[in-house]
BATI-136813 format. One record per residue: residue number from 1; residue in one letter; chain; x negated, y negated, z negated of N, C-alpha, C in turn. Coordinates in steps of 0.02 Angstrom, whole numbers, plus 50000, padded with zeros to 5 digits. Layout:
BEGIN
+-----+------+------+-------+-------+-------+-------+-------+-------+-------+-------+-------+
: pos : code : unit :   npx :   npy :   npz :  capx :  capy :  capz :   cpx :   cpy :   cpz :
+-----+------+------+-------+-------+-------+-------+-------+-------+-------+-------+-------+
: NUM :    a :    A :     X :     Y :     Z :     X :     Y :     Z :     X :     Y :     Z :
...
+-----+------+------+-------+-------+-------+-------+-------+-------+-------+-------+-------+
This chain:
BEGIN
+-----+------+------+-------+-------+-------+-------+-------+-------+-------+-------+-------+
: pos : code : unit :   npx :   npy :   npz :  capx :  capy :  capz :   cpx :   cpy :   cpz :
+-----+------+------+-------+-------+-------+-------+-------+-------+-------+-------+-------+
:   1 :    x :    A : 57014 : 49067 : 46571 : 57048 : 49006 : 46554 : 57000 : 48964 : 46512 :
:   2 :    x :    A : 57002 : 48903 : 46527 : 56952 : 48873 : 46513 : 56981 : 48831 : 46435 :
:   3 :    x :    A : 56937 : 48798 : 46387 : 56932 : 48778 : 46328 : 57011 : 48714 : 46329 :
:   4 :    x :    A : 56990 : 48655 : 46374 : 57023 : 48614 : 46377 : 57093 : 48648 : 46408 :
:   5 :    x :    A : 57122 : 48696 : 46443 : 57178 : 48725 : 46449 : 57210 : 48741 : 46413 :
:   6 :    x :    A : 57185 : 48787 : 46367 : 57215 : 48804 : 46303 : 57231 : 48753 : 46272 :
:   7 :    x :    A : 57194 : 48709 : 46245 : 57211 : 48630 : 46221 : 57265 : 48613 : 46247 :
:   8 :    x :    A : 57280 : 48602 : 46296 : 57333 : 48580 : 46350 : 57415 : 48610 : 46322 :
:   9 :    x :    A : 57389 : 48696 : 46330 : 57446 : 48727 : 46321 : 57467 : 48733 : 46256 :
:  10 :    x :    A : 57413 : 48726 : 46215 : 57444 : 48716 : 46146 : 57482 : 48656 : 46145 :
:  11 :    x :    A : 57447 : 48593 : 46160 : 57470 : 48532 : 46133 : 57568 : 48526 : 46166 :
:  12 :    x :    A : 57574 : 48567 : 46226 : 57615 : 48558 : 46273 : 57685 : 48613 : 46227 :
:  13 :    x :    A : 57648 : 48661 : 46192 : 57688 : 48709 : 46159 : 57706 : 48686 : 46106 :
:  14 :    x :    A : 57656 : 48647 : 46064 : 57691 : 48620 : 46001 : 57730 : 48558 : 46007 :
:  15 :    x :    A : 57761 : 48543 : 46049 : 57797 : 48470 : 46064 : 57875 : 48519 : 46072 :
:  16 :    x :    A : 57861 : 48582 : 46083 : 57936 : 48607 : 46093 : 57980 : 48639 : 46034 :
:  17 :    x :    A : 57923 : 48637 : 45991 : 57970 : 48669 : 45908 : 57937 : 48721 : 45893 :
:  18 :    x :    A : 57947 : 48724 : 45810 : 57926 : 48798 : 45771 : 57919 : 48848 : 45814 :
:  19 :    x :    A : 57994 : 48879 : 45829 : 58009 : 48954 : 45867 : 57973 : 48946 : 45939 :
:  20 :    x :    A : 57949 : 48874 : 45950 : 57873 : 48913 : 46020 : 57838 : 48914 : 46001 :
:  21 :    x :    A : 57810 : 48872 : 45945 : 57731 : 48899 : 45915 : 57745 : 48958 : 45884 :
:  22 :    x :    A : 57786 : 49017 : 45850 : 57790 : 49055 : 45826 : 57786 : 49085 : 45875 :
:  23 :    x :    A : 57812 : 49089 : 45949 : 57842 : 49135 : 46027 : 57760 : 49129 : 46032 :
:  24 :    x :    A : 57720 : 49068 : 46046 : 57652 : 49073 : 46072 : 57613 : 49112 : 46040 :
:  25 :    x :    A : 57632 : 49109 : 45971 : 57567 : 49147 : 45913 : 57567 : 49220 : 45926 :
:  26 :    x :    A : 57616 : 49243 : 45916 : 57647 : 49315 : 45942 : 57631 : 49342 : 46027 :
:  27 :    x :    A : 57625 : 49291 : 46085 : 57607 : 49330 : 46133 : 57526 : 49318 : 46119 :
:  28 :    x :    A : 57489 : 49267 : 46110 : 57414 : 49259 : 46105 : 57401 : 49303 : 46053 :
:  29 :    x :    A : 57436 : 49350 : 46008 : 57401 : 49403 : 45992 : 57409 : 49464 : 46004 :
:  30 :    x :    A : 57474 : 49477 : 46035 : 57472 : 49537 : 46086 : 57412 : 49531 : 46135 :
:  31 :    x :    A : 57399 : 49471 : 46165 : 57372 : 49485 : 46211 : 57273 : 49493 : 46201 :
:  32 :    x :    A : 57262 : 49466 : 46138 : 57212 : 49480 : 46101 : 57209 : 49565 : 46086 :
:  33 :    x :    A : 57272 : 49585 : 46084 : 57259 : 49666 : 46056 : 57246 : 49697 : 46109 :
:  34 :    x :    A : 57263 : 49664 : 46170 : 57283 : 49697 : 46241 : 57202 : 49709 : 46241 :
:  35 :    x :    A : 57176 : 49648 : 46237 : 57093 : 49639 : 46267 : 57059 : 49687 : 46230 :
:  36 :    x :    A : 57065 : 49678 : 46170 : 57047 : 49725 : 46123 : 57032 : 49795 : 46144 :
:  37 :    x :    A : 57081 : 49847 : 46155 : 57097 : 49903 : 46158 : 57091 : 49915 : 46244 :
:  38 :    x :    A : 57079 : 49877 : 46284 : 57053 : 49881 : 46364 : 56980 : 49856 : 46377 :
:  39 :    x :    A : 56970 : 49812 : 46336 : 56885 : 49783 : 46356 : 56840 : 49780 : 46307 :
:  40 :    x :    A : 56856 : 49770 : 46228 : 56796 : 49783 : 46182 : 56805 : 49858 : 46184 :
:  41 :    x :    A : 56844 : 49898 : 46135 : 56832 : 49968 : 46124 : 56815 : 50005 : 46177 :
:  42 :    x :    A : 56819 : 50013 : 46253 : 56789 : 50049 : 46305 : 56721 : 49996 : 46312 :
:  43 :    x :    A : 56700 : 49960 : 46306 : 56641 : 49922 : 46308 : 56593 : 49974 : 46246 :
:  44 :    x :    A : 56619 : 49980 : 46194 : 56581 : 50030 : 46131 : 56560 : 50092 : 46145 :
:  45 :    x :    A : 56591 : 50121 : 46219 : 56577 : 50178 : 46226 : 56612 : 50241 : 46202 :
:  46 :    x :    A : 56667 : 50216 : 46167 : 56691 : 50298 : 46123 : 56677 : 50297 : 46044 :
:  47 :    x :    A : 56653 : 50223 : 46041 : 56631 : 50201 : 45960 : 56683 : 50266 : 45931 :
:  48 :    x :    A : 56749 : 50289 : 45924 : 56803 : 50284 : 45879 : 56790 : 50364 : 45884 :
:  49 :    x :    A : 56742 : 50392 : 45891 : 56755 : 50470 : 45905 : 56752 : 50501 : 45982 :
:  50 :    x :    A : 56748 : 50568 : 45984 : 56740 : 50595 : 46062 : 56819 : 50583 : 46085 :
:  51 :    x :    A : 56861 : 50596 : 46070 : 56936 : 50585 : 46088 : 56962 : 50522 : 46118 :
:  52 :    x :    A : 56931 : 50463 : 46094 : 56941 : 50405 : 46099 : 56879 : 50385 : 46147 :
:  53 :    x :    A : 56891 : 50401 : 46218 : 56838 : 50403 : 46264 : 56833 : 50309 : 46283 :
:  54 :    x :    A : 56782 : 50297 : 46345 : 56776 : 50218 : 46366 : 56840 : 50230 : 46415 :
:  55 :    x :    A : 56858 : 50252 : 46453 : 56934 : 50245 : 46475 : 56995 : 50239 : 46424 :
:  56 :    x :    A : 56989 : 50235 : 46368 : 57039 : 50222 : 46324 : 57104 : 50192 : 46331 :
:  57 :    x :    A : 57124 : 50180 : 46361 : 57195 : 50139 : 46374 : 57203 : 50128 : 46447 :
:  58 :    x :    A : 57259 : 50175 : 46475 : 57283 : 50141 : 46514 : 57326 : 50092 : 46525 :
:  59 :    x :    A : 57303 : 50052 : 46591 : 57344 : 49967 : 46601 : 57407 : 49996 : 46583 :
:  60 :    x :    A : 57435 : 49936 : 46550 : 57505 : 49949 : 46533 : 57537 : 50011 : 46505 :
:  61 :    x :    A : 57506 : 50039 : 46455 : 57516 : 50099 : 46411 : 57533 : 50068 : 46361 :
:  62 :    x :    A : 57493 : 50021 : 46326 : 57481 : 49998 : 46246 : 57550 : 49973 : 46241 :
:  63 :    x :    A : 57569 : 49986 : 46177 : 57639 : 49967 : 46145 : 57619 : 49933 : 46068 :
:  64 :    x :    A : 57659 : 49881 : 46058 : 57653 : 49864 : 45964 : 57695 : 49913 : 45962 :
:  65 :    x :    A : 57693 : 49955 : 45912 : 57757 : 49970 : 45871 : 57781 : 49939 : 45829 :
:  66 :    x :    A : 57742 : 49887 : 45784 : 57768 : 49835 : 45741 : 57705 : 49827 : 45679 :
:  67 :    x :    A : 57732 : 49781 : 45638 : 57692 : 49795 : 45564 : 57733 : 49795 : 45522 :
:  68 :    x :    A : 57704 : 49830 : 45483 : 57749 : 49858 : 45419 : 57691 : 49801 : 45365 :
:  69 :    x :    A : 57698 : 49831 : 45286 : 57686 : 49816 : 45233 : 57599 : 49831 : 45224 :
:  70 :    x :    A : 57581 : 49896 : 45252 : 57507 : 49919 : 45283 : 57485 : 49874 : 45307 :
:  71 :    x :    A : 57506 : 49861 : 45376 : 57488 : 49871 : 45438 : 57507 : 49841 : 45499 :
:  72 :    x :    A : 57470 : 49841 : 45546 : 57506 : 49831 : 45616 : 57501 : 49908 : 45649 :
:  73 :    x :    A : 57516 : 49933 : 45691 : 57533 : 49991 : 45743 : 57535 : 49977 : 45795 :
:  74 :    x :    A : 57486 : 50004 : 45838 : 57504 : 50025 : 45912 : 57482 : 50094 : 45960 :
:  75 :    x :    A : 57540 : 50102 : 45983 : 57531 : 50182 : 46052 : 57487 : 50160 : 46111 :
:  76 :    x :    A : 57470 : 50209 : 46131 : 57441 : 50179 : 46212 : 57426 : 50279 : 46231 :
:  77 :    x :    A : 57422 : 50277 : 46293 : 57400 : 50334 : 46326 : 57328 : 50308 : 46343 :
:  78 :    x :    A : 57258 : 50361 : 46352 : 57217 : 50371 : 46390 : 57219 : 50384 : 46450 :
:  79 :    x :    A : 57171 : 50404 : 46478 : 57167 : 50417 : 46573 : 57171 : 50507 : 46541 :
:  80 :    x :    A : 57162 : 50523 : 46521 : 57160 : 50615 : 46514 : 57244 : 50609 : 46501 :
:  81 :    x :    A : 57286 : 50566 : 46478 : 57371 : 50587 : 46451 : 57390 : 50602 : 46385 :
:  82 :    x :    A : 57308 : 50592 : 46352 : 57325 : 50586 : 46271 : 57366 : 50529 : 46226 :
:  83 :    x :    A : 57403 : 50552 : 46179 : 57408 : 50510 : 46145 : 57360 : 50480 : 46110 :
:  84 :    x :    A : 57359 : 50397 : 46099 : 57322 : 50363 : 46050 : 57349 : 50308 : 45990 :
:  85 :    x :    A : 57342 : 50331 : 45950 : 57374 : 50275 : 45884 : 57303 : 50250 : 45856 :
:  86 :    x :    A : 57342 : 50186 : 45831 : 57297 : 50144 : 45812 : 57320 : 50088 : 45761 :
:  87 :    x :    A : 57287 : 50079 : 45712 : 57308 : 50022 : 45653 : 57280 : 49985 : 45627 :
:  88 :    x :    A : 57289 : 49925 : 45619 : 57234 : 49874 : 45579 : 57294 : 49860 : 45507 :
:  89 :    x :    A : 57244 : 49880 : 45457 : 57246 : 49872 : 45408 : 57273 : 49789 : 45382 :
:  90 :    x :    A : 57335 : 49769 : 45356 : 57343 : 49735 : 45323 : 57296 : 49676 : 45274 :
:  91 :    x :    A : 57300 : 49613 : 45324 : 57255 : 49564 : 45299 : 57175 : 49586 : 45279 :
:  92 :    x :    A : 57169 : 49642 : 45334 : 57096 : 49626 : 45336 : 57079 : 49651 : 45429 :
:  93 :    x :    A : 57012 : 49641 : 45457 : 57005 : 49669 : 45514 : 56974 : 49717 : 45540 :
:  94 :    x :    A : 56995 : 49789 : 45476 : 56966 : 49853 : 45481 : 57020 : 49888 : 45526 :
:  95 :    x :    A : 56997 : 49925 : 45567 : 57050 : 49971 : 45615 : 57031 : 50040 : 45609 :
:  96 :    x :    A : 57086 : 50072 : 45634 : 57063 : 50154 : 45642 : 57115 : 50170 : 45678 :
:  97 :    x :    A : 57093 : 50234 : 45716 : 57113 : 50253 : 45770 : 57117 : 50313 : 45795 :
:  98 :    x :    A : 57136 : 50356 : 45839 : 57133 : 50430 : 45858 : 57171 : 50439 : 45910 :
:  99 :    x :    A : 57138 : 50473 : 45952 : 57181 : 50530 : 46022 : 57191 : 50597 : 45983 :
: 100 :    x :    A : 57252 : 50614 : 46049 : 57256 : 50684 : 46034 : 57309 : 50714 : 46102 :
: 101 :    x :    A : 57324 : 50768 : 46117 : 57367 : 50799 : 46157 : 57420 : 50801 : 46149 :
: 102 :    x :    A : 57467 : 50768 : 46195 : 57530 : 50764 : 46192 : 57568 : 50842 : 46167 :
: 103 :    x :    A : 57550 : 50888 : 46174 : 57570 : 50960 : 46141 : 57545 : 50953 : 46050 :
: 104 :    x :    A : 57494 : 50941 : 46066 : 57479 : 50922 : 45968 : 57527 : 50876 : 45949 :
: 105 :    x :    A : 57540 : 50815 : 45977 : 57568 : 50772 : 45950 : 57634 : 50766 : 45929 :
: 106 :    x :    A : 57675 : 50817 : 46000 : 57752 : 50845 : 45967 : 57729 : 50869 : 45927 :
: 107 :    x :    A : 57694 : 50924 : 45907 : 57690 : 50978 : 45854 : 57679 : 50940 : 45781 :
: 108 :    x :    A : 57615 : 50896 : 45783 : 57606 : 50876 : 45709 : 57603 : 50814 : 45705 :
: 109 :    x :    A : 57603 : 50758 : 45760 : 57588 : 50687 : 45762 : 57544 : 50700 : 45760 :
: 110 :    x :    A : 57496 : 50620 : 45752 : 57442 : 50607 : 45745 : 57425 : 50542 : 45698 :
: 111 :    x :    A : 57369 : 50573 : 45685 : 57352 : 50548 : 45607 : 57287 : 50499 : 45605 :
: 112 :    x :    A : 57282 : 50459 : 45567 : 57197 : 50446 : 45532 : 57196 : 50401 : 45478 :
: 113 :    x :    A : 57108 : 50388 : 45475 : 57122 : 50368 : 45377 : 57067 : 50314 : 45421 :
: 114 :    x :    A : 57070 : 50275 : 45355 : 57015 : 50223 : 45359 : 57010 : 50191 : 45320 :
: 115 :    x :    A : 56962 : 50157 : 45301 : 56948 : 50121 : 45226 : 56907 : 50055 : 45223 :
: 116 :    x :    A : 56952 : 49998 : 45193 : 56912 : 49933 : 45190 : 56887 : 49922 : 45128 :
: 117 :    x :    A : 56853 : 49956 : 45112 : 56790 : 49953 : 45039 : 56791 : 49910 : 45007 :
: 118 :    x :    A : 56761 : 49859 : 45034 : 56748 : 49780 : 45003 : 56829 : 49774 : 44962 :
: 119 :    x :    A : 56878 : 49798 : 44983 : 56956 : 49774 : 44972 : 56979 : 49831 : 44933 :
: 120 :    x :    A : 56940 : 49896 : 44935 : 56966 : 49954 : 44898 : 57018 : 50001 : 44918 :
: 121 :    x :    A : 57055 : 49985 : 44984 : 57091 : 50001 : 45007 : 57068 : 50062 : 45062 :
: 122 :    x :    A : 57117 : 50121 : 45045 : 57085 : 50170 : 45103 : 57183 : 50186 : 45109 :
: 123 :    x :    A : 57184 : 50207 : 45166 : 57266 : 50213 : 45216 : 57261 : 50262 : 45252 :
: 124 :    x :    A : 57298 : 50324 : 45252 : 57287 : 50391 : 45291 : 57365 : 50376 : 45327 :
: 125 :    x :    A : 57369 : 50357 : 45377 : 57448 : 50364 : 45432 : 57448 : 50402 : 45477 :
: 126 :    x :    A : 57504 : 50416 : 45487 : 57535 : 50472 : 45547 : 57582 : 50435 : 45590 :
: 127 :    x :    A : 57563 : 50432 : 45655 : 57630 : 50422 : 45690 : 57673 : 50498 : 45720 :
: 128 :    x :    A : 57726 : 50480 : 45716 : 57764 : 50548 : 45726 : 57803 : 50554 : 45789 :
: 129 :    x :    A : 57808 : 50596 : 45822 : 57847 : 50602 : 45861 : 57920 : 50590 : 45875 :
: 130 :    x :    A : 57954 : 50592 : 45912 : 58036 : 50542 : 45914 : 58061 : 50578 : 45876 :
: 131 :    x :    A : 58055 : 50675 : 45888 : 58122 : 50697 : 45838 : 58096 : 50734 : 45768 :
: 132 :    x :    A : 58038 : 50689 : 45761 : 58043 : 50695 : 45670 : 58097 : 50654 : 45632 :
: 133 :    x :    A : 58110 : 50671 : 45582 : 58156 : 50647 : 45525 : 58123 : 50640 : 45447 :
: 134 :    x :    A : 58087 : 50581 : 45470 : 58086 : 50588 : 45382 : 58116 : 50539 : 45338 :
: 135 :    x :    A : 58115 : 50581 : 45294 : 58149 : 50562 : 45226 : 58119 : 50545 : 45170 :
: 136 :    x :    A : 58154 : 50531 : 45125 : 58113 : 50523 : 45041 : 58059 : 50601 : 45042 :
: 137 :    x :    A : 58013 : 50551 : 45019 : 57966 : 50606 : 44991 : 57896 : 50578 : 44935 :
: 138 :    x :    A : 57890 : 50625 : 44895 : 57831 : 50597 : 44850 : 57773 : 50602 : 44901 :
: 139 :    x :    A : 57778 : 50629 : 44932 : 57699 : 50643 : 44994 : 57699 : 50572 : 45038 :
: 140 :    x :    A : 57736 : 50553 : 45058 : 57730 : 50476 : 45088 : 57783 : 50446 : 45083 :
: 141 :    x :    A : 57759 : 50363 : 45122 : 57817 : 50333 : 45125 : 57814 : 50315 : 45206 :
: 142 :    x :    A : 57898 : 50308 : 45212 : 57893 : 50279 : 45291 : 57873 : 50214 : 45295 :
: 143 :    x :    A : 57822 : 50192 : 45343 : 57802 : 50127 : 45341 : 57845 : 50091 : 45404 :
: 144 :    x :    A : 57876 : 50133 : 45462 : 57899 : 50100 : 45519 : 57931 : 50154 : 45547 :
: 145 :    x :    A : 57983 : 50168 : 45594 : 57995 : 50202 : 45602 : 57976 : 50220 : 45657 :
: 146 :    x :    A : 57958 : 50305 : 45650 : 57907 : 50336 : 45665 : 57822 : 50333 : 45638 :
: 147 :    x :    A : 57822 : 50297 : 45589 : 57759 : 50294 : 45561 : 57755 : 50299 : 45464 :
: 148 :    x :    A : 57711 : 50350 : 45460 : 57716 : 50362 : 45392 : 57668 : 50367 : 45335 :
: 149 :    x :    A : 57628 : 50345 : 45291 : 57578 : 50306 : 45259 : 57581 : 50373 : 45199 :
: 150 :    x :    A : 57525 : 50415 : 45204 : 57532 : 50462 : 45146 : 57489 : 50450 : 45091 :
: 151 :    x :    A : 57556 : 50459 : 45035 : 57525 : 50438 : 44970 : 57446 : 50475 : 44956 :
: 152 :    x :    A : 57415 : 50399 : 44909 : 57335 : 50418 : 44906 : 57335 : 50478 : 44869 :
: 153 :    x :    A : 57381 : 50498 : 44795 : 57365 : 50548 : 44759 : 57401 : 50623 : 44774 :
: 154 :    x :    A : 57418 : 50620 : 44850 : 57417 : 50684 : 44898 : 57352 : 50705 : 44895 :
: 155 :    x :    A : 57330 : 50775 : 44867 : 57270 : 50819 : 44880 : 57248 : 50809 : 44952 :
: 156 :    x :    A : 57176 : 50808 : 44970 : 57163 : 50821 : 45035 : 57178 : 50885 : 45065 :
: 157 :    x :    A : 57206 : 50887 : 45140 : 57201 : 50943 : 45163 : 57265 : 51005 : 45139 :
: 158 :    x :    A : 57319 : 50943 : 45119 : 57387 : 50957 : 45113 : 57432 : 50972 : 45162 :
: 159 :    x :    A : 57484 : 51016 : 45143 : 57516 : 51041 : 45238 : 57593 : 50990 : 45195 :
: 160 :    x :    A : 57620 : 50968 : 45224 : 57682 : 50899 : 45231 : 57725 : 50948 : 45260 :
: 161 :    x :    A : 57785 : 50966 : 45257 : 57838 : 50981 : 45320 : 57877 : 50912 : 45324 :
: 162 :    x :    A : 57888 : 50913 : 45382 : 57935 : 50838 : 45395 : 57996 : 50854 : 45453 :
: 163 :    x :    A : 58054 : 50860 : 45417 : 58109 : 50902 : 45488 : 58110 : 50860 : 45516 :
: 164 :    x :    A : 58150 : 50896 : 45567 : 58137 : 50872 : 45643 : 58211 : 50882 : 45659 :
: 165 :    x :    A : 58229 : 50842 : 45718 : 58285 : 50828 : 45733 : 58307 : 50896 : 45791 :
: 166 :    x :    A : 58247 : 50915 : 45811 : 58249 : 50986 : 45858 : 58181 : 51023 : 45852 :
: 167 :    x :    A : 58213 : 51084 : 45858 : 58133 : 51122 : 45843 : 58121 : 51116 : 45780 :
: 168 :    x :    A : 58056 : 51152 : 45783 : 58044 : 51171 : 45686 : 58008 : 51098 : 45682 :
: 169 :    x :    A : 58007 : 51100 : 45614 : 57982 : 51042 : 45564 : 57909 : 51040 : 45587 :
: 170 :    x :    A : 57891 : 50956 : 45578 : 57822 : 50947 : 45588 : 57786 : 50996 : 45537 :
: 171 :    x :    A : 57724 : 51007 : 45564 : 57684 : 51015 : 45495 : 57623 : 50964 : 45497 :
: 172 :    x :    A : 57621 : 50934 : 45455 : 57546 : 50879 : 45432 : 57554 : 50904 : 45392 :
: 173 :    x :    A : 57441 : 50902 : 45417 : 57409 : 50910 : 45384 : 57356 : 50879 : 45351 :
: 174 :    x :    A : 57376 : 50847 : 45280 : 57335 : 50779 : 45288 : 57251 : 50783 : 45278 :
: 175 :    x :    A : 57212 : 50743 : 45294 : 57140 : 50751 : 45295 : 57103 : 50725 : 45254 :
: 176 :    x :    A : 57039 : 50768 : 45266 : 57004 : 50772 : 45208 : 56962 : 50690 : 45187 :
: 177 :    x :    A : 56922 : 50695 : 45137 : 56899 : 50642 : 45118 : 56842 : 50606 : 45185 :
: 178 :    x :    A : 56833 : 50520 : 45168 : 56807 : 50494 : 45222 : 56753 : 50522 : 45207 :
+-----+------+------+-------+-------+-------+-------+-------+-------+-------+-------+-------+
Protein backbone atom coordinates (compact mmCIF):
# COMPACT_ATOMS: atom_id res chain seq x y z
CA UNK A 1 0.00 0.00 0.00
CA UNK A 2 1.36 2.89 -1.12
CA UNK A 3 2.23 6.38 1.02
CA UNK A 4 -0.54 8.58 -0.58
CA UNK A 5 -3.25 5.66 0.24
CA UNK A 6 -2.82 5.63 3.60
CA UNK A 7 -3.18 9.45 3.45
CA UNK A 8 -6.37 8.83 1.71
CA UNK A 9 -7.61 6.36 4.22
CA UNK A 10 -6.72 8.25 7.03
CA UNK A 11 -8.05 11.53 5.86
CA UNK A 12 -11.35 9.43 4.75
CA UNK A 13 -11.39 7.77 8.45
CA UNK A 14 -11.07 10.85 10.32
CA UNK A 15 -14.10 12.66 8.72
CA UNK A 16 -16.19 9.71 10.37
CA UNK A 17 -15.56 10.36 14.21
CA UNK A 18 -13.41 9.53 17.32
CA UNK A 19 -14.69 5.74 17.61
CA UNK A 20 -13.13 5.23 13.77
CA UNK A 21 -10.01 6.76 14.44
CA UNK A 22 -9.87 4.80 17.67
CA UNK A 23 -11.49 1.35 15.35
CA UNK A 24 -8.48 2.36 12.77
CA UNK A 25 -5.71 2.77 15.48
CA UNK A 26 -6.53 -0.59 16.99
CA UNK A 27 -6.68 -2.62 13.65
CA UNK A 28 -3.28 -0.74 12.18
CA UNK A 29 -1.75 -2.12 15.21
CA UNK A 30 -2.90 -5.51 15.28
CA UNK A 31 -1.94 -5.61 12.06
CA UNK A 32 1.60 -4.16 12.76
CA UNK A 33 1.86 -7.04 15.43
CA UNK A 34 0.61 -9.44 12.77
CA UNK A 35 3.74 -8.30 10.53
CA UNK A 36 5.78 -8.31 13.36
CA UNK A 37 5.54 -11.86 14.65
CA UNK A 38 5.19 -13.38 10.72
CA UNK A 39 7.90 -11.28 8.85
CA UNK A 40 10.46 -9.42 11.16
CA UNK A 41 10.98 -12.14 13.96
CA UNK A 42 11.26 -15.23 11.32
CA UNK A 43 13.37 -12.77 9.18
CA UNK A 44 15.94 -12.82 12.65
CA UNK A 45 16.26 -16.31 12.30
CA UNK A 46 15.25 -17.61 15.84
CA UNK A 47 16.73 -14.22 17.32
CA UNK A 48 14.34 -15.21 20.56
CA UNK A 49 16.01 -18.60 21.40
CA UNK A 50 16.10 -22.28 19.74
CA UNK A 51 12.26 -22.72 20.55
CA UNK A 52 11.23 -19.70 18.87
CA UNK A 53 12.28 -21.07 15.39
CA UNK A 54 12.02 -18.73 11.67
CA UNK A 55 8.64 -20.55 11.16
CA UNK A 56 7.34 -18.89 14.20
CA UNK A 57 3.75 -18.25 13.73
CA UNK A 58 1.40 -19.80 12.01
CA UNK A 59 -1.04 -17.72 9.48
CA UNK A 60 -3.79 -17.07 11.56
CA UNK A 61 -2.64 -18.50 14.97
CA UNK A 62 -1.64 -15.08 16.62
CA UNK A 63 -4.21 -13.88 19.12
CA UNK A 64 -4.05 -10.34 21.36
CA UNK A 65 -5.00 -11.49 24.53
CA UNK A 66 -5.20 -7.89 25.63
CA UNK A 67 -3.07 -5.35 27.73
CA UNK A 68 -3.08 -5.15 31.08
CA UNK A 69 -1.14 -2.48 33.39
CA UNK A 70 2.45 -4.42 32.23
CA UNK A 71 1.77 -5.06 29.08
CA UNK A 72 0.32 -6.12 25.91
CA UNK A 73 -0.04 -10.18 25.33
CA UNK A 74 -0.21 -12.35 22.60
CA UNK A 75 -0.65 -16.49 21.78
CA UNK A 76 0.18 -17.82 18.46
CA UNK A 77 1.14 -21.55 17.61
CA UNK A 78 4.40 -22.46 15.61
CA UNK A 79 4.62 -24.95 12.61
CA UNK A 80 6.03 -27.80 15.24
CA UNK A 81 2.26 -27.11 17.49
CA UNK A 82 4.05 -25.25 20.17
CA UNK A 83 2.77 -22.86 22.21
CA UNK A 84 4.14 -19.22 21.94
CA UNK A 85 3.59 -16.18 24.32
CA UNK A 86 4.76 -13.06 23.86
CA UNK A 87 4.77 -9.42 25.55
CA UNK A 88 5.82 -5.98 25.02
CA UNK A 89 6.45 -4.31 27.94
CA UNK A 90 4.41 -1.31 28.84
CA UNK A 91 5.33 2.08 27.19
CA UNK A 92 8.42 0.94 26.00
CA UNK A 93 9.41 -1.36 22.77
CA UNK A 94 11.21 -4.17 24.63
CA UNK A 95 9.55 -7.68 23.98
CA UNK A 96 10.06 -11.15 25.18
CA UNK A 97 8.94 -14.20 24.24
CA UNK A 98 9.00 -18.17 24.42
CA UNK A 99 7.74 -21.59 22.87
CA UNK A 100 7.05 -24.52 24.51
CA UNK A 101 4.89 -27.93 24.20
CA UNK A 102 1.50 -27.97 24.42
CA UNK A 103 1.97 -30.97 27.24
CA UNK A 104 4.38 -28.46 29.18
CA UNK A 105 2.08 -25.84 28.81
CA UNK A 106 -1.09 -27.62 30.41
CA UNK A 107 1.30 -28.71 33.00
CA UNK A 108 3.11 -25.39 33.99
CA UNK A 109 2.24 -22.57 31.36
CA UNK A 110 4.68 -20.74 29.96
CA UNK A 111 6.78 -18.19 31.14
CA UNK A 112 9.56 -15.40 30.45
CA UNK A 113 11.36 -12.41 31.86
CA UNK A 114 12.74 -9.51 30.19
CA UNK A 115 14.18 -6.32 31.07
CA UNK A 116 14.11 -2.63 29.82
CA UNK A 117 17.28 -1.28 31.67
CA UNK A 118 17.40 2.17 30.51
CA UNK A 119 13.64 2.17 32.40
CA UNK A 120 14.71 -0.26 35.25
CA UNK A 121 12.05 -2.38 34.68
CA UNK A 122 12.49 -6.24 34.50
CA UNK A 123 8.74 -8.41 34.21
CA UNK A 124 8.84 -12.28 34.63
CA UNK A 125 4.97 -13.48 33.15
CA UNK A 126 3.29 -16.64 32.74
CA UNK A 127 0.52 -17.36 30.57
CA UNK A 128 -1.54 -20.15 31.97
CA UNK A 129 -3.52 -22.55 30.74
CA UNK A 130 -7.63 -22.39 30.64
CA UNK A 131 -8.08 -24.50 33.82
CA UNK A 132 -5.74 -22.69 36.08
CA UNK A 133 -7.34 -20.66 38.87
CA UNK A 134 -5.61 -18.11 40.27
CA UNK A 135 -6.09 -16.27 43.09
CA UNK A 136 -4.68 -13.72 45.60
CA UNK A 137 -1.25 -14.40 46.14
CA UNK A 138 1.95 -12.63 47.49
CA UNK A 139 3.90 -14.57 44.58
CA UNK A 140 2.03 -12.63 41.79
CA UNK A 141 -0.49 -10.68 40.54
CA UNK A 142 -3.04 -11.48 37.81
CA UNK A 143 -2.35 -9.17 35.05
CA UNK A 144 -5.21 -10.59 32.52
CA UNK A 145 -6.92 -13.37 32.67
CA UNK A 146 -4.94 -16.13 32.16
CA UNK A 147 -1.85 -14.12 32.53
CA UNK A 148 0.15 -13.57 35.63
CA UNK A 149 3.14 -11.05 36.42
CA UNK A 150 5.35 -12.58 39.34
CA UNK A 151 6.28 -10.44 42.04
CA UNK A 152 10.04 -9.11 41.63
CA UNK A 153 10.88 -10.00 45.40
CA UNK A 154 9.87 -13.82 44.61
CA UNK A 155 13.38 -15.70 45.06
CA UNK A 156 14.58 -17.04 41.75
CA UNK A 157 13.82 -20.48 40.92
CA UNK A 158 10.66 -20.58 43.14
CA UNK A 159 8.02 -23.50 42.66
CA UNK A 160 4.27 -21.29 42.70
CA UNK A 161 1.29 -23.88 42.99
CA UNK A 162 -1.61 -22.30 41.18
CA UNK A 163 -5.03 -24.64 41.35
CA UNK A 164 -6.49 -25.68 38.69
CA UNK A 165 -9.94 -26.07 37.83
CA UNK A 166 -9.14 -29.97 36.84
CA UNK A 167 -6.21 -31.96 37.47
CA UNK A 168 -3.51 -31.13 39.90
CA UNK A 169 -2.34 -27.58 40.41
CA UNK A 170 0.04 -25.85 38.09
CA UNK A 171 3.43 -25.87 39.28
CA UNK A 172 5.67 -22.63 38.22
CA UNK A 173 8.62 -22.44 38.36
CA UNK A 174 9.86 -19.09 38.33
CA UNK A 175 13.35 -18.31 36.64
CA UNK A 176 16.43 -17.57 37.34
CA UNK A 177 18.22 -14.24 37.01
CA UNK A 178 18.67 -12.49 33.38
Amino acid sequence: MSVPMVVYITQVIAKRGPLAIILACTLVAALAALAFFLVVLPALGGAWGANAAPDLAVLGSLRLLGTGEQGTYWVARNQGGDVCYWYELGGSSTMGGVCTTPERFNAEGVGARTSDAPNGVTIESYLLPDRAVPGHSAQYVVELPGVIIIDPGTPSFSQIKIPASTGNPLAIHTLGPL
